[in-house]
GUBA-486763 format. One record per atom (N, C-alpha, C, CB): residue in three letters; x, y, z. Coordinates in steps of 0.2 Angstrom, whole numbers, plus 5000, padded with zeros to 4 digits. Glycine has a CB too. Layout:
GUBA-486763
ALAXYZ;...
***
This chain:
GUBA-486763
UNK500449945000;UNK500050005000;UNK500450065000;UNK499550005006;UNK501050065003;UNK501550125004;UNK502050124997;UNK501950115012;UNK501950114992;UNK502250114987;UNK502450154984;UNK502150094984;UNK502050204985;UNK501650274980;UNK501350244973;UNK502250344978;UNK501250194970;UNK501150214963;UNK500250204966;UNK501550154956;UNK499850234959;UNK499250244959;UNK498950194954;UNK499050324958;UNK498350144957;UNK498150104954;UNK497250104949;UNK498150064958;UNK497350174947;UNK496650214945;UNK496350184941;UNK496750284942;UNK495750164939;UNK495450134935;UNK494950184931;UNK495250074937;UNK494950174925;UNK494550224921;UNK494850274915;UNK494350264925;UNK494750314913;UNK495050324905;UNK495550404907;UNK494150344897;UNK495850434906;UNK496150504907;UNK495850554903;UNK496750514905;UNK495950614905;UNK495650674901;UNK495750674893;UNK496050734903;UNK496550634890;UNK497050644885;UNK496450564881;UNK498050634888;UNK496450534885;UNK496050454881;UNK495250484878;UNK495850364888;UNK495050514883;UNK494250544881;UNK494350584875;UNK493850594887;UNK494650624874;UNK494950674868;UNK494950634862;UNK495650714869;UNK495350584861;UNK495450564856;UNK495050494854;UNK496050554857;UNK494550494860;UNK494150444859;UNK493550474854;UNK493850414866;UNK493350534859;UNK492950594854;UNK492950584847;UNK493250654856;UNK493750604846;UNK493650654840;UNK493950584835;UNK494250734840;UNK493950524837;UNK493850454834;UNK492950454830;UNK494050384841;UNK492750464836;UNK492050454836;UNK491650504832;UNK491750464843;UNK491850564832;UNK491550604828;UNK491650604820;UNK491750674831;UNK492350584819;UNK492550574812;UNK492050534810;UNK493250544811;UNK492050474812;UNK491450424809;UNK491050454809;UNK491150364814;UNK490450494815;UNK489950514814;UNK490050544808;UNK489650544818;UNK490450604807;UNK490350644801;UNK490550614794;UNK490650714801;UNK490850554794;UNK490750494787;UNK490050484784;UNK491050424789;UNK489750464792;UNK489450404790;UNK488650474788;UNK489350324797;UNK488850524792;UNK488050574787;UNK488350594784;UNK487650634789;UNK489050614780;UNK489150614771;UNK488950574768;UNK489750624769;UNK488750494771;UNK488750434764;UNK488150434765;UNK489250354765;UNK487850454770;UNK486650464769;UNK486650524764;UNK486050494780;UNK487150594764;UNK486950604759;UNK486950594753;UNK486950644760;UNK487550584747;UNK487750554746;UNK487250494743;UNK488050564749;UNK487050454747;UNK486550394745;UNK485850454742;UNK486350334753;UNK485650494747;UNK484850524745;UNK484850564739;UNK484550564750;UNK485550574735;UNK485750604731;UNK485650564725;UNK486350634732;UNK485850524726;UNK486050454721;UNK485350424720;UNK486550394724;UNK484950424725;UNK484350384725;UNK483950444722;UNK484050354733;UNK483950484723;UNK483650554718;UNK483750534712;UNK483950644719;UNK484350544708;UNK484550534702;UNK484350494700;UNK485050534700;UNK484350414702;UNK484150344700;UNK483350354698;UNK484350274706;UNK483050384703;UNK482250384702;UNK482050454697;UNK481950394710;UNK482550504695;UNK482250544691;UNK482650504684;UNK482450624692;UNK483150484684;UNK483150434679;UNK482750364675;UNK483750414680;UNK482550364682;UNK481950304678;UNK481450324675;UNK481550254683;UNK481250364679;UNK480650414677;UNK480850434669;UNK480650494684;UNK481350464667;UNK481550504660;UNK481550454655;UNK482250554660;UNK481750374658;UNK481650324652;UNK481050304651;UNK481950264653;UNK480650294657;UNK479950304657;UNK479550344650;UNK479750344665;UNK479750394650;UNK479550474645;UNK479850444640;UNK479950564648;UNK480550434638;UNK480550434632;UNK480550374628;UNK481050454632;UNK480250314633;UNK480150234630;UNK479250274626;UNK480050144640;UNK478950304631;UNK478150324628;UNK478250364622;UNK477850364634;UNK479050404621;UNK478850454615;UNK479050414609;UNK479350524616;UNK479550364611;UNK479550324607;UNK479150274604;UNK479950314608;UNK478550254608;UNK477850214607;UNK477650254602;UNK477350194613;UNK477650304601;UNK477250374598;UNK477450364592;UNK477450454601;UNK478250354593;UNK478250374584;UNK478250304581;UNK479250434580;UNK478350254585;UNK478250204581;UNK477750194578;UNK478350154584;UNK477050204579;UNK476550184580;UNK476150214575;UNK476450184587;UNK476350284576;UNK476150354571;UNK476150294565;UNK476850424570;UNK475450334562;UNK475550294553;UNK476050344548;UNK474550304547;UNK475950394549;UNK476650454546;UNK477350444550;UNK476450554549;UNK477950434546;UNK478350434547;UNK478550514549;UNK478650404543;UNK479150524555;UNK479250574556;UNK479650624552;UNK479450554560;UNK479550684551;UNK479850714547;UNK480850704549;UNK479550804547;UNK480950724543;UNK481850714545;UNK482250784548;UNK482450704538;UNK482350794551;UNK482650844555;UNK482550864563;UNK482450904552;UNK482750914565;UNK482550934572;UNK481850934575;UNK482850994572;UNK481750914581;UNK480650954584;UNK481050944592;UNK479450874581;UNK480750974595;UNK480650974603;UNK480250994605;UNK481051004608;UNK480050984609;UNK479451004614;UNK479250984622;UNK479050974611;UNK478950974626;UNK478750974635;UNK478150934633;UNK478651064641;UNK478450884639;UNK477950824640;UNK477650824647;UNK478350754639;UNK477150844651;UNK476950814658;UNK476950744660;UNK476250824660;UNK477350714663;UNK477250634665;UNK477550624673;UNK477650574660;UNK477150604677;UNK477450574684;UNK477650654690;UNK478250524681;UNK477050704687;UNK477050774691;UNK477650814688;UNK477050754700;UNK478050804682;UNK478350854681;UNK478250874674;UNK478950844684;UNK478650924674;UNK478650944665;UNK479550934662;UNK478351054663;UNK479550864656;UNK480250854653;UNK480050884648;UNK480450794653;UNK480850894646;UNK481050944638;UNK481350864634;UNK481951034638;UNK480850874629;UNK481250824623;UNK481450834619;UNK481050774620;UNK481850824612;UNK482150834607;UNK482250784603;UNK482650864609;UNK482050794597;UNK482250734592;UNK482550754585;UNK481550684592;UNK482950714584;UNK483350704577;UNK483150654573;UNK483950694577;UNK482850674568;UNK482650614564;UNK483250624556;UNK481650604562;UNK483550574557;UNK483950564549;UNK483950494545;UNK484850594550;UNK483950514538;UNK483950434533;UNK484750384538;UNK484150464520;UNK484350344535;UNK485050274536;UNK485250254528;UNK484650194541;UNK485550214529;UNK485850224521;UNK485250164518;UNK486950184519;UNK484750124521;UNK484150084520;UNK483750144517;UNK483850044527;UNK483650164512;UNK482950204511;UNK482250174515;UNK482850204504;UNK482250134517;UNK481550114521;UNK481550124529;UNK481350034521;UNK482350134530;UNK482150174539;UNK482450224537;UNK482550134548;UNK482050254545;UNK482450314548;UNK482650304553;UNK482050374549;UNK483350334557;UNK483550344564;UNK483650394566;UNK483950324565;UNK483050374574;UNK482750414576;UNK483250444584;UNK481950384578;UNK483450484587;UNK483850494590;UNK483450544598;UNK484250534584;UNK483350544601;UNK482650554607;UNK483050584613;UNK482150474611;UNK483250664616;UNK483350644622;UNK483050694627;UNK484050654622;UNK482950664632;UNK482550694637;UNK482750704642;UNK482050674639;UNK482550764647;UNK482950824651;UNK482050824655;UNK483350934645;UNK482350814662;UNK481850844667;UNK482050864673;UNK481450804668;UNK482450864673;UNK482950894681;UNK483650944679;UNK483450804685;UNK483650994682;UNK484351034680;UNK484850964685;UNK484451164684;UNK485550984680;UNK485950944684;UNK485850884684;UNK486050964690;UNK485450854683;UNK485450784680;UNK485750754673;UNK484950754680;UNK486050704672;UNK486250674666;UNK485250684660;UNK486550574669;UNK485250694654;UNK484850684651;UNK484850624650;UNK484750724648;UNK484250574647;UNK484150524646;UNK484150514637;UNK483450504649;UNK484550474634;UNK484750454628;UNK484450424624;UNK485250424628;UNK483850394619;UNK483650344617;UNK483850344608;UNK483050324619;UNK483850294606;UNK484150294599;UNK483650224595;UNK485150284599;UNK483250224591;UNK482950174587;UNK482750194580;UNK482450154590;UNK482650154577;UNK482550144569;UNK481650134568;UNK483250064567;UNK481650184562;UNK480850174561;UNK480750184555;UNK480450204564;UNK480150124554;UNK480350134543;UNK479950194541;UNK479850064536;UNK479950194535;UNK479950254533;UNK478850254530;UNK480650254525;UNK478750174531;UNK478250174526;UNK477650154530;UNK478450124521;
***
């Protein structure tokens, strides 16, 4: 008992500090990677949504008994509570019986627009 040394049990002022600021790093990881995800989950679901729109615009011209004229048209579609901008290019293929049709749709600033590309006859 008369030794002097001290048999203290429990953490120091210096261990809590760095336990802390262990602890907090994580926290502030792991709410960068929830945002991050709800960002991502935004985009995936306005991207489904814009293939959605342009799979329908493309039912349109298939289907049409007129073949689409050749050159540039755009226009704004309402589907799924918003308003998307589409754009289409229609040019001959070296087949004189198709055209390729070229579709792209915008509904979010700062999202990737959606791409579609198919072939439709002429007749």
């Amino acid at each position: 008992m008369g030794d002097g040394r001290h048999n203290d049990e429990g953490f120091t002022l210096l261990e809590m500090l760095v336990a802390l600021a262990v602890f907090s790093l994580a926290a502030l990881a792991l709410v960068r990677l929830q945002g991050v995800t709800l960002r991502t989950a935004a985009d995936l679901d306005s991207k489904a949504l814009g293939q959605i729109v342009a799979r329908n615009l493309m039912v349109d011209v298939q289907t049409d008994p007129i073949p689409p004229s050749v050159g540039e048209e755009a226009g704004d579609v309402d589907n799924g509570g918003r308003r998307w901008h589409w754009s289409r290019t229609v040019k001959p293929t070296d087949d004189a019986r198709l055209l390729q049709v070229d579709l792209t749709v915008d509904g979010q600033p700062g999202a990737s627009p959606v791409v579609l590309s198919f072939v439709r006859t002429v007749e």
